[in-house]
PDB file of N, H, CA, C and O in Angstrom:
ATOM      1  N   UNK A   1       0.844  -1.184   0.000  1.00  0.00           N
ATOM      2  CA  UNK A   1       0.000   0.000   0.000  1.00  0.00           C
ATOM      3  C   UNK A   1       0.887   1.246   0.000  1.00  0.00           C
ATOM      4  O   UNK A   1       1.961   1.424   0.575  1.00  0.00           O
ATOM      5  N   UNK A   2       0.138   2.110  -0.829  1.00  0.00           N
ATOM      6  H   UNK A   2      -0.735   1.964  -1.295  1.00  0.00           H
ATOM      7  CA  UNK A   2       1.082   3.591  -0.791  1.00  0.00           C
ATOM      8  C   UNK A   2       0.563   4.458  -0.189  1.00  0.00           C
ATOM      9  O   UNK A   2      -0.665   4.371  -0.195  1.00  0.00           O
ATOM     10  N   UNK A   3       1.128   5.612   0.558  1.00  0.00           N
ATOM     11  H   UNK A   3       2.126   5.683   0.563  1.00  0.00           H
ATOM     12  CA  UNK A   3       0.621   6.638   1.083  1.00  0.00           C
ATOM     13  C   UNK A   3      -0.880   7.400   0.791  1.00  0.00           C
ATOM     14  O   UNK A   3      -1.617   7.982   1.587  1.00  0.00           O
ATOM     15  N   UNK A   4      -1.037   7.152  -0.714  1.00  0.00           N
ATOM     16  H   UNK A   4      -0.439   6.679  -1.361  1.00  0.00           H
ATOM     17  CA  UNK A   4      -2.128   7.843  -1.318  1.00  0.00           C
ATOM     18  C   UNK A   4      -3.335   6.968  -0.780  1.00  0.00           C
ATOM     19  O   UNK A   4      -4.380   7.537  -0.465  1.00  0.00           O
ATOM     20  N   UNK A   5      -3.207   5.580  -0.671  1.00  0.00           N
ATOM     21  H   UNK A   5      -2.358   5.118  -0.927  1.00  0.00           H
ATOM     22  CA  UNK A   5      -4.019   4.862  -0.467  1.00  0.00           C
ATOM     23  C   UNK A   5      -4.232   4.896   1.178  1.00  0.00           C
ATOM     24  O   UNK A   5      -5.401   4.758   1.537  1.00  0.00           O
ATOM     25  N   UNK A   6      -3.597   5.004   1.841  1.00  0.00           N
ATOM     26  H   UNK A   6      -2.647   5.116   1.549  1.00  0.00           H
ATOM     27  CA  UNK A   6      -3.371   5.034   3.317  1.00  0.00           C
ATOM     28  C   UNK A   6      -4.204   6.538   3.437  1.00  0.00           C
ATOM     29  O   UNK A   6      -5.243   6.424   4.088  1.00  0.00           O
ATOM     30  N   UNK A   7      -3.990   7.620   3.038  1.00  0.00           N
ATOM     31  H   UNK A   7      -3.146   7.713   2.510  1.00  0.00           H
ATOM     32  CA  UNK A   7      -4.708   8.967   3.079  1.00  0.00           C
ATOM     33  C   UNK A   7      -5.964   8.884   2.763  1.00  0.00           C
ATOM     34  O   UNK A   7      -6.821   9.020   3.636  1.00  0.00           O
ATOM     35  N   UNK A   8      -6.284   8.652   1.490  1.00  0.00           N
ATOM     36  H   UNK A   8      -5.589   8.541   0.781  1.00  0.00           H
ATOM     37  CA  UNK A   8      -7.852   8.145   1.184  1.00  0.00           C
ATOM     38  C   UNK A   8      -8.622   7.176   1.977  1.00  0.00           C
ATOM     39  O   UNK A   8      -9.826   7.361   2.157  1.00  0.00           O
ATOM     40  N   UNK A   9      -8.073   6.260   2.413  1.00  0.00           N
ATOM     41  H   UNK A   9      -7.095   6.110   2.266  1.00  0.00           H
ATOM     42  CA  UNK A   9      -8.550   5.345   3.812  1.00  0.00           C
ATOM     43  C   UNK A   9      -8.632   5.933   4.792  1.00  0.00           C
ATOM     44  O   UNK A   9      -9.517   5.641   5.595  1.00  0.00           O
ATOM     45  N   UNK A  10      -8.049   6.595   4.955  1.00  0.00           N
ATOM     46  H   UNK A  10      -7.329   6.832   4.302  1.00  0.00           H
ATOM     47  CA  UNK A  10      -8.310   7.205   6.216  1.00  0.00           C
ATOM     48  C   UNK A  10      -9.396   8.245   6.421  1.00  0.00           C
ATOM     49  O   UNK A  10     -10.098   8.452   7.411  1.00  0.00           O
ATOM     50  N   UNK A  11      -9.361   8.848   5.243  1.00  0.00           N
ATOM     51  H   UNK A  11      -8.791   8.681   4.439  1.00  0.00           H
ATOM     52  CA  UNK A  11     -10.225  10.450   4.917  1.00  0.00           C
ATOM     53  C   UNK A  11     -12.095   9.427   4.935  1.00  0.00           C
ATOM     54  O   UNK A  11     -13.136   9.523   5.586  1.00  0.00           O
ATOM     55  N   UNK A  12     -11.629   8.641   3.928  1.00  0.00           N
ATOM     56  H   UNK A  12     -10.784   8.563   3.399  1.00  0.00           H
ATOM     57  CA  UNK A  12     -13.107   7.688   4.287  1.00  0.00           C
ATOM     58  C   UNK A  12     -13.654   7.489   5.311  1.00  0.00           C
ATOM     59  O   UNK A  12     -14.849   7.734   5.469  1.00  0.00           O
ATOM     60  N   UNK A  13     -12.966   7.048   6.131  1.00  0.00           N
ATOM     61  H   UNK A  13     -11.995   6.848   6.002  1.00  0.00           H
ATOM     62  CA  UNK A  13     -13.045   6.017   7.438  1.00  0.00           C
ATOM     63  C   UNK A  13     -13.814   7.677   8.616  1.00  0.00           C
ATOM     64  O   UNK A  13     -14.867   7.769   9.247  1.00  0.00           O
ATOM     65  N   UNK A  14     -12.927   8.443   8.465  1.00  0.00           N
ATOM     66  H   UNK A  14     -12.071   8.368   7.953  1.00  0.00           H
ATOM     67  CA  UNK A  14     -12.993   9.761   9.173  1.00  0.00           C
ATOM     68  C   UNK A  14     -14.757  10.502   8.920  1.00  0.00           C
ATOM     69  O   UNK A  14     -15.540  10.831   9.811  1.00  0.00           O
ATOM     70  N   UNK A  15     -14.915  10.568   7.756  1.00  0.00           N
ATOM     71  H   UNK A  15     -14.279  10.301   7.032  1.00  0.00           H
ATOM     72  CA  UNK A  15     -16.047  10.984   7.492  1.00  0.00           C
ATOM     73  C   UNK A  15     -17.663  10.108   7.900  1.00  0.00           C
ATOM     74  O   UNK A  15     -18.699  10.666   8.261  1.00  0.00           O
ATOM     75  N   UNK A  16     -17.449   8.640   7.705  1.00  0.00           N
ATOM     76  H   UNK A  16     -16.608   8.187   7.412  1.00  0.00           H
ATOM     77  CA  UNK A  16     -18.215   7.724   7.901  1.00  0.00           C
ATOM     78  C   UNK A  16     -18.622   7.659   9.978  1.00  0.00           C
ATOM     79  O   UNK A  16     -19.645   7.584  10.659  1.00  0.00           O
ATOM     80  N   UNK A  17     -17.247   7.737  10.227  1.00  0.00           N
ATOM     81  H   UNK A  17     -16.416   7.799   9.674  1.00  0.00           H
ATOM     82  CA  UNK A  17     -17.069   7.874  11.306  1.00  0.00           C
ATOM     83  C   UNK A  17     -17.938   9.267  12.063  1.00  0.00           C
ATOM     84  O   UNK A  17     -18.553   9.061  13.110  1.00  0.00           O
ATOM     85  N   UNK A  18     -17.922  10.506  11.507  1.00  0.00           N
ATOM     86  H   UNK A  18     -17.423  10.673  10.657  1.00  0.00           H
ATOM     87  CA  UNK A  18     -18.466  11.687  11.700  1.00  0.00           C
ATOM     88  C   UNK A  18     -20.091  11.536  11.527  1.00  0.00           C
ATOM     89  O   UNK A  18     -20.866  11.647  12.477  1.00  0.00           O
ATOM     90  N   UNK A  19     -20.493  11.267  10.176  1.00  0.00           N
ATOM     91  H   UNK A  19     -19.863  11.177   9.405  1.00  0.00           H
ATOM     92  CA  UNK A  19     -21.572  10.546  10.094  1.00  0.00           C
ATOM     93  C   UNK A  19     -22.179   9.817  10.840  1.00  0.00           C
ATOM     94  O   UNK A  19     -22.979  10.478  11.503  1.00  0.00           O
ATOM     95  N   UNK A  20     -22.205   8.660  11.093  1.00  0.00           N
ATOM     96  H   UNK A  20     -21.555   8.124  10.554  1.00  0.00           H
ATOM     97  CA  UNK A  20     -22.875   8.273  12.700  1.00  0.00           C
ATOM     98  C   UNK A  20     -22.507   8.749  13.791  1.00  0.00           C
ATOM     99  O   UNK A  20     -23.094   8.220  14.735  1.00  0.00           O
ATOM    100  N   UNK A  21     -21.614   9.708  14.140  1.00  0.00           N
ATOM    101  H   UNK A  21     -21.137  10.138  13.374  1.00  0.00           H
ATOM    102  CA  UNK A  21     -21.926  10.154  15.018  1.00  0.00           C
ATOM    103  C   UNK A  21     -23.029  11.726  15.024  1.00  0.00           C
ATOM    104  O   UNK A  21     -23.583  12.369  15.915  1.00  0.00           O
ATOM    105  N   UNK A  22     -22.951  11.822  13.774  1.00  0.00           N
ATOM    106  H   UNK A  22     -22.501  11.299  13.051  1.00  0.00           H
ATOM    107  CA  UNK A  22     -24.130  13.027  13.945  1.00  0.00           C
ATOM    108  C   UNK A  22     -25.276  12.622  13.743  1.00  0.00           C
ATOM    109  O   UNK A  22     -26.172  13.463  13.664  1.00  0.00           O
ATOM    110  N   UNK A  23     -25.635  10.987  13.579  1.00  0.00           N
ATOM    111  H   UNK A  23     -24.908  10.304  13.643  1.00  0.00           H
ATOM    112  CA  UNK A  23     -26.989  10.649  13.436  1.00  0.00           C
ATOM    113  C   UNK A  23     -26.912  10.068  14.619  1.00  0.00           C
ATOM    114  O   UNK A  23     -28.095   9.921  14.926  1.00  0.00           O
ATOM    115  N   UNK A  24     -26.386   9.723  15.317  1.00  0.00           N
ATOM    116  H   UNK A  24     -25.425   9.843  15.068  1.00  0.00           H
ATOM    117  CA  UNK A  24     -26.308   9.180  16.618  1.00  0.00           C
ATOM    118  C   UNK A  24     -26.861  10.547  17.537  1.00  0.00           C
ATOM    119  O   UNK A  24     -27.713  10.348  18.403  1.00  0.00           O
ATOM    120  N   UNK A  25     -26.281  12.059  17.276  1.00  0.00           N
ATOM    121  H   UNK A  25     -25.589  12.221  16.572  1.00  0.00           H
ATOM    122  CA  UNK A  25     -26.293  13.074  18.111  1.00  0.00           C
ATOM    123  C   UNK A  25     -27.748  13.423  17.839  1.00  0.00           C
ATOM    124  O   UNK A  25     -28.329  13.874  18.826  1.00  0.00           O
ATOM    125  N   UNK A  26     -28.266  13.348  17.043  1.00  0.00           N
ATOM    126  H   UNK A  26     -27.794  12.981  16.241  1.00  0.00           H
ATOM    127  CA  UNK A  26     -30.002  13.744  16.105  1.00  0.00           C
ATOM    128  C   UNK A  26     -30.982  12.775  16.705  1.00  0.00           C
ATOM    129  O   UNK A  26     -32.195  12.939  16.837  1.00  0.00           O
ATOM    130  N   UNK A  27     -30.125  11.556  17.107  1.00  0.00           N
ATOM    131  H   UNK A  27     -29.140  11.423  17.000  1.00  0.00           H
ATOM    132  CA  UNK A  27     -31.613  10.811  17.758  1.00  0.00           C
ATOM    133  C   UNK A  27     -31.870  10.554  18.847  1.00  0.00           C
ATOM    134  O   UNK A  27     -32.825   9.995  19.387  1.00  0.00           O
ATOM    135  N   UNK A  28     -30.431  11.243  19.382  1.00  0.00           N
ATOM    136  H   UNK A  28     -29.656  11.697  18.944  1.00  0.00           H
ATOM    137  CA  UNK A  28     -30.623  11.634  21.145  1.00  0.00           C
ATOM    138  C   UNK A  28     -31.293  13.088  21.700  1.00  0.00           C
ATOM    139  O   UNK A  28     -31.649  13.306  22.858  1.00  0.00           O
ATOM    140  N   UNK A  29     -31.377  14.149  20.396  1.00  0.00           N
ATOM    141  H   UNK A  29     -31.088  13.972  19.455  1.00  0.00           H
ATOM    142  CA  UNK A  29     -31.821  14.884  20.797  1.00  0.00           C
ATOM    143  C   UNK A  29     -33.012  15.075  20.489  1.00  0.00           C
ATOM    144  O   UNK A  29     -33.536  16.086  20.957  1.00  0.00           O
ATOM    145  N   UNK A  30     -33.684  14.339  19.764  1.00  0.00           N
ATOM    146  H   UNK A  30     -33.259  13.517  19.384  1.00  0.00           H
ATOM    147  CA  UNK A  30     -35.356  13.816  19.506  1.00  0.00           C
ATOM    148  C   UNK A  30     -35.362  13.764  18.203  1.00  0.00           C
ATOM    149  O   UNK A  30     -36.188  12.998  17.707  1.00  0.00           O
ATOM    150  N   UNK A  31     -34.262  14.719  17.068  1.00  0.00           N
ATOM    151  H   UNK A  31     -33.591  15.341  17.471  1.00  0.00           H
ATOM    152  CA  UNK A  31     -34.113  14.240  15.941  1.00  0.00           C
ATOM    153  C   UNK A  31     -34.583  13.462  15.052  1.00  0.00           C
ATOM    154  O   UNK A  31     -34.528  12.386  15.647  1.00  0.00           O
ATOM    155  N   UNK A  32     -35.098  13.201  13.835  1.00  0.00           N
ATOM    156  H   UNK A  32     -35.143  14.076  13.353  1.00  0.00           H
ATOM    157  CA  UNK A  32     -35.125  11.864  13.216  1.00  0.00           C
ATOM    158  C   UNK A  32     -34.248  12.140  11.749  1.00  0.00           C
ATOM    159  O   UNK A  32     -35.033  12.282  10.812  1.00  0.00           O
ATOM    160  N   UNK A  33     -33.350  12.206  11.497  1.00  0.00           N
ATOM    161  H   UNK A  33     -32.712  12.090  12.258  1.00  0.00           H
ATOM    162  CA  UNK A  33     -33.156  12.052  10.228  1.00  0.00           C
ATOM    163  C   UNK A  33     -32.831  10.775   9.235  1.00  0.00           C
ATOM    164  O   UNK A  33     -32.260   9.686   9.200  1.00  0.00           O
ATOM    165  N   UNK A  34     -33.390  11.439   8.673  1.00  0.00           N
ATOM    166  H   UNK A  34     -33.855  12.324   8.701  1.00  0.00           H
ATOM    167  CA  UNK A  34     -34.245   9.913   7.444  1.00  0.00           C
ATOM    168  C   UNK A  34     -35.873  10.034   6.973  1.00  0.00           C
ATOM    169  O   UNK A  34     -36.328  10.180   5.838  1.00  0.00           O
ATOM    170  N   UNK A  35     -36.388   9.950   7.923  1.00  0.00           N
ATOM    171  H   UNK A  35     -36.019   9.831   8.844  1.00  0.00           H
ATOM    172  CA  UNK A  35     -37.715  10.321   7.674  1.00  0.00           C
ATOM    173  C   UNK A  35     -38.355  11.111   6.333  1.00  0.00           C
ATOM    174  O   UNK A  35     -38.234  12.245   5.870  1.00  0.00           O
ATOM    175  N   UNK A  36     -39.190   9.757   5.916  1.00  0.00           N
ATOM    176  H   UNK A  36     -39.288   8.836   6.293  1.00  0.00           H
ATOM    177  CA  UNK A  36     -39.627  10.502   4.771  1.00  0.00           C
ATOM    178  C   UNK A  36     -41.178  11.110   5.140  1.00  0.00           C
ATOM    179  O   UNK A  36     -42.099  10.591   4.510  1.00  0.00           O
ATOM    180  N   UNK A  37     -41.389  11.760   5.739  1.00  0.00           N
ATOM    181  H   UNK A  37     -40.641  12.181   6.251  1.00  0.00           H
ATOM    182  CA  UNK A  37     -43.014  12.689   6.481  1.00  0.00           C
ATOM    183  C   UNK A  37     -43.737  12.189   6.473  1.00  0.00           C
ATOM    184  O   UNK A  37     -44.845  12.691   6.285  1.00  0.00           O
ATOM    185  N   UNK A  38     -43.478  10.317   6.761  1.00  0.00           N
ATOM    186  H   UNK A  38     -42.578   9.909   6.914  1.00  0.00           H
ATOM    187  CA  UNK A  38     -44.908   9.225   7.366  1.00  0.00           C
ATOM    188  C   UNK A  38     -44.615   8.576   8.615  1.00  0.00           C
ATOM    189  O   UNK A  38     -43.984   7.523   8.710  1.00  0.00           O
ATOM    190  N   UNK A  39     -45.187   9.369   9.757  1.00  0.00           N
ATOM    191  H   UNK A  39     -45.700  10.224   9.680  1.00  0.00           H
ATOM    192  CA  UNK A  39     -44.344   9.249  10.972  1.00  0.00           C
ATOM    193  C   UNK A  39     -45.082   7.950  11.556  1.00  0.00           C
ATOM    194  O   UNK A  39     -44.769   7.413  12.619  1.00  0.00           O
ATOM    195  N   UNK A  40     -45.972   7.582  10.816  1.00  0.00           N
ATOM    196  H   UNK A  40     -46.227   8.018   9.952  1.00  0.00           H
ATOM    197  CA  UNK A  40     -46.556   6.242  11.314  1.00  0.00           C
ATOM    198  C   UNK A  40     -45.748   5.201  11.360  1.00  0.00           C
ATOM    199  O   UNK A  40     -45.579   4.309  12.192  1.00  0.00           O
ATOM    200  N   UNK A  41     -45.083   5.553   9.928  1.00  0.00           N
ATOM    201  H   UNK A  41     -45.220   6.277   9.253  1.00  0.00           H
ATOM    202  CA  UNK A  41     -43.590   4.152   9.651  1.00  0.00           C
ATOM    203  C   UNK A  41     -42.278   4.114   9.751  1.00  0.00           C
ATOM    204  O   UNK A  41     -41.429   3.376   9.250  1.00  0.00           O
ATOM    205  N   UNK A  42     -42.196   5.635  10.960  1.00  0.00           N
ATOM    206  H   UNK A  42     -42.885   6.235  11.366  1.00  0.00           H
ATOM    207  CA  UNK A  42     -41.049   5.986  11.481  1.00  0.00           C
ATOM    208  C   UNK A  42     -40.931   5.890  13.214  1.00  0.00           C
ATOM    209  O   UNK A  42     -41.114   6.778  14.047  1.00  0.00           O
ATOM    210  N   UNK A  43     -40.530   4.362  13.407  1.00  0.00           N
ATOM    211  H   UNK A  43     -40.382   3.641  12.730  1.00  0.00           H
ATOM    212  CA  UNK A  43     -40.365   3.814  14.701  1.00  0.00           C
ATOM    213  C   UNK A  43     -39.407   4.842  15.474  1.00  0.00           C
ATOM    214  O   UNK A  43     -38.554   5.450  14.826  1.00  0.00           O
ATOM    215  N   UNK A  44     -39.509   4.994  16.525  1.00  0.00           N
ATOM    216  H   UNK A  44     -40.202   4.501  17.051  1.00  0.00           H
ATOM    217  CA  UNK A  44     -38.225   5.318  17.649  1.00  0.00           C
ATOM    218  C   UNK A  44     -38.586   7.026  17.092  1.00  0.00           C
ATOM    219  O   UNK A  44     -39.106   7.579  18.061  1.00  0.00           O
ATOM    220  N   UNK A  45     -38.533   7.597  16.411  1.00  0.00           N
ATOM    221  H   UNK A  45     -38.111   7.147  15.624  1.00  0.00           H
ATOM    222  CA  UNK A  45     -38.905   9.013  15.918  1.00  0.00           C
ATOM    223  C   UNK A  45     -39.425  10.095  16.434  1.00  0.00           C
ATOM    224  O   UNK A  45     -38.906  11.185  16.675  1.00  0.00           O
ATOM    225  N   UNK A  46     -40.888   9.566  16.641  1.00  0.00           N
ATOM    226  H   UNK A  46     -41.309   8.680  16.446  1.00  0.00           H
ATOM    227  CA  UNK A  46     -41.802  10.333  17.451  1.00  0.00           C
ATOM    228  C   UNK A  46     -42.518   9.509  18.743  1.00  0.00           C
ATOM    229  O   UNK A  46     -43.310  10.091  19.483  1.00  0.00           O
TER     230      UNK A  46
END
């Protein structure tokens, strides 16, 4: 593996990583994101 590949792995990993944690932070604070505006078939949500 080369550096370029080691950087891009990482930059991935970093963002994915950020990502659940801001959907993690959205559904602790009553949040739902995802929801498509049928809250009947959006468990845990409301």
């Amino acid at each position: 593996m080369n550096l370029a590949t080691i950087i891009v792995g990482l930059t991935v990993l970093l963002v994915m990583v950020l990502a659940v944690r801001s959907l993690m932070n959205d559904k602790k604070n009553g949040k739902c994101g995802g929801c498509g505006g049928n809250c009947g078939g959006c468990p845990g949500c409301h």
